[in-house]
N, C-alpha and C positions, 0 to 999 in steps of 0.2 A: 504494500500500500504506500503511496504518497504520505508524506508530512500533511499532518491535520491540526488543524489549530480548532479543534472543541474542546469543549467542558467537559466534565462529568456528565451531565445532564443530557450531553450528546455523544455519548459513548456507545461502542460494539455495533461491528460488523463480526459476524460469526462465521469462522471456517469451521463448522463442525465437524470431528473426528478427525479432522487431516492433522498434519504437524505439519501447519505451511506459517506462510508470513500472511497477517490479516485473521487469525483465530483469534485475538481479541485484538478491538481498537479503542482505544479513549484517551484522553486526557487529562489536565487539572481537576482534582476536584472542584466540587462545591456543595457538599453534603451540611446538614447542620447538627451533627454532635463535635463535640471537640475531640479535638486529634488521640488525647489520650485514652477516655470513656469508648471511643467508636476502636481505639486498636484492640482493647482489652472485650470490647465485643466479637472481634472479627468485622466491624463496619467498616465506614466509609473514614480516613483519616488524612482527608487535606492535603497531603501531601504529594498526591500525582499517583500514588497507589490503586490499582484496581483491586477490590476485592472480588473473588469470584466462589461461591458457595457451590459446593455438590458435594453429592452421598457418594461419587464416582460409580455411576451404575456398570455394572458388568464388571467389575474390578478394573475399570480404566483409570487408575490413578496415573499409575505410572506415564500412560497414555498424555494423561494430562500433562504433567508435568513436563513432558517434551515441549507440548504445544508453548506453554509459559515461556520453556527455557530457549524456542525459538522467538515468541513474541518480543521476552527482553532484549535478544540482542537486536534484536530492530528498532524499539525501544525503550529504551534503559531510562529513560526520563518517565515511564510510566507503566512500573513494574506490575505484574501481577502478583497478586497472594492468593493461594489457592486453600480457603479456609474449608475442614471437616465439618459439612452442614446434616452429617446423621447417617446412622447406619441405614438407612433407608429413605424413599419418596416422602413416608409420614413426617419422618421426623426430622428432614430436613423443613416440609410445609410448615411446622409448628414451630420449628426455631425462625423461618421468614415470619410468619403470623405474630411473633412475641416480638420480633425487630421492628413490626408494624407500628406495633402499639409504644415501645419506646423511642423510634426515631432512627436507632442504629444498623440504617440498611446496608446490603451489600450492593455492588454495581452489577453480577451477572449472575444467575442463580440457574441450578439444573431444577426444572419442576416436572413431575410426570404428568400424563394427560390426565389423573385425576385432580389434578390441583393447579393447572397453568391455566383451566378457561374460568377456575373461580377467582384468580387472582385478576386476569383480565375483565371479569364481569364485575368485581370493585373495583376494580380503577386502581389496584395496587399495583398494577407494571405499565411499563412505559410500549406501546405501538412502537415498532421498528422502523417503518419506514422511511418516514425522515431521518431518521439515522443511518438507511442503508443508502441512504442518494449523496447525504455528504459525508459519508466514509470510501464512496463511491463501493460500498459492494452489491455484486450482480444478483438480484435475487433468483434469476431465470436459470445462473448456473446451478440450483438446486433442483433436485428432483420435483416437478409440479406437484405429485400428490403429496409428496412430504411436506414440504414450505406450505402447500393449503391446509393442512391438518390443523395451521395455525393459527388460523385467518377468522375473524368475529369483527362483523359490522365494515365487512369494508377495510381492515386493518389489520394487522398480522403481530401476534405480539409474544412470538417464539420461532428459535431456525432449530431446524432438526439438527437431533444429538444424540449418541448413542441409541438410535433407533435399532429394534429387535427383527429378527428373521426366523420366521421357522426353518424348520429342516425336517427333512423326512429319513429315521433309519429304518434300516429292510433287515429284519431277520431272514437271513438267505434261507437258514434252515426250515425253517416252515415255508417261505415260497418253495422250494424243491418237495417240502412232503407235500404240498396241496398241488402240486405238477404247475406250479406259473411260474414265470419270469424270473428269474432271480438276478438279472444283472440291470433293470429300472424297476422304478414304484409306478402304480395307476398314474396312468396319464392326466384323468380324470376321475369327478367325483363319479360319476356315472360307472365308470371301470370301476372303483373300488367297489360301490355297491356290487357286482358282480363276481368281485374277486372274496369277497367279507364271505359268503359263507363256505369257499373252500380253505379258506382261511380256519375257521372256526372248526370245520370239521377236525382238519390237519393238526390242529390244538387243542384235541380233545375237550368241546366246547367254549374255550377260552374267546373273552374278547378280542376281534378283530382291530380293533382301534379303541385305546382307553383316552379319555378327556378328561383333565383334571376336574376336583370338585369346584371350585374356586374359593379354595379359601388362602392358595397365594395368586400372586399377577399373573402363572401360567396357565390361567383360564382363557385369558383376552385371544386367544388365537381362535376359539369356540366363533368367536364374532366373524372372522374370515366367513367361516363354512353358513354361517346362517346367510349373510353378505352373499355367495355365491350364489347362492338359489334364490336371490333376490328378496330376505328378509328383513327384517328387521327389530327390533331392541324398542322402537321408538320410532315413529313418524314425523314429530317433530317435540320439540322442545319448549317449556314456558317458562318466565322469572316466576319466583313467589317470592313473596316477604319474606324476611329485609332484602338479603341478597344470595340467593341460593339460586339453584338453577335442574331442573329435569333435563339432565342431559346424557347423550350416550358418548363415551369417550371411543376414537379409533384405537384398534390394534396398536398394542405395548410402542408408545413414543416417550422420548426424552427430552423437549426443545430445552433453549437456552433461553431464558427469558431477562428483562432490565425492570428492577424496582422503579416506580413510579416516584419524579422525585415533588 
């Protein structure tokens, strides 16, 4: 990236996942706790410091820490801290929810899609786009449905991050006892349904395909397969009092989102 002369206020363009130059961008701050209270928080500390909060999803720390250690030497005027915001999504949202309430925000936060459209639907993060036109980054070089995943009212107020992928493994051993393929998986869902009860045979009535319960995040893939055959979760979405929201979140995403200053 070019030299930029913003604020805080005007901070990050998001390379997410890469370790390029341009994973974070910002400048001065202009936060309002003082330098001391906001360092002893992990906040905002006046001093040209980016704070950046994440649970590092997927064990991307290390990950991380490239990206920072390429940003600084680019840099060096406005380093990154890459502050522990919680062993998980929850509890990274509740230590942002507690810096809400006293004042001690960070500049870039990792939120998951359970908690980055309720921040954006209180107005506790900041819309990117203005930010990505004078940082000059391309929002187009993202994948379209990822970057839209992010998008409420016209405005975008997360860039995709440690987004998840399924993967499909094949017990060869049971395709060879049920005489199918053993060297791809169903093409389609349509094929699996056909292949599922020689499968089950082959498995001495064992399921063909288990789906977790959902009682951790590895449910959200369930939402694919309803998605495919054209269902739904939800048809649309309303506000209710004060500020909550009936909403269906997409398949397990990670954006980077900017506290609202």
């Amino acid at each position: 990236m070019s030299n930029l002369n913003l604020t805080r206020r005007g901070v990050l363009g998001l390379a997410g996942g890469t370790v390029a130059a341009g994973a974070l961008a910002g400048c001065a701050g202009t936060g309002g706790s003082s330098s001391n209270e906001a360092s002893a928080a992990g906040g905002q500390t006046n001093d040209g410091t980016i704070q950046f909060w994440s649970n590092h999803p997927g064990k991307s720390k290390d990950i991380e820490l490239a990206i920072i250690a390429e940003w600084d030497k680019l840099k060096p005027e406005h380093k990154v801290k890459l502050v522990d915001g919680g062993a998980n999504y929850e509890e990274l949202g509740q230590k942002f929810n507690a810096a809400l309430a006293g004042g001690q925000l960070p500049d870039v936060l990792v939120a998951s899609d359970v908690t980055w459209f309720n921040f954006a639907l209180n107005k506790a993060t900041t819309p990117l786009d203005d930010i990505w036109t004078k940082a000059g980054v391309k929002p187009e070089s993202y994948v379209d449905t990822l970057r839209e995943d992010y998008a409420f009212n016209g405005k975008h107020y997360g860039m995709p991050y440690s987004r998840s992928t399924c993967l499909m493994y094949l017990d060869k051993a049971a395709l060879a006892a049920a005489k199918l393929p053993t060297d791809r998986g169903p093409a389609t869902w349509a094929e699996f349904d056909e292949w599922a009860p020689k499968l089950m045979a082959a498995k001495g009535g064992k399921p063909a395909l288990i789906i977790p319960d959902g009682s951790s995040y590895l449910d959200w893939y369930f939402k694919g397969m309803i998605w495919t055959f054209g269902g739904n979760y939800s048809k649309e979405w309303r506000r209710s009092p004060p500020c909550s929201a009936n909403w269906v979140s997409r398949p397990s995403t990670s954006p980077m989102t900017r506290p609202r200053r």
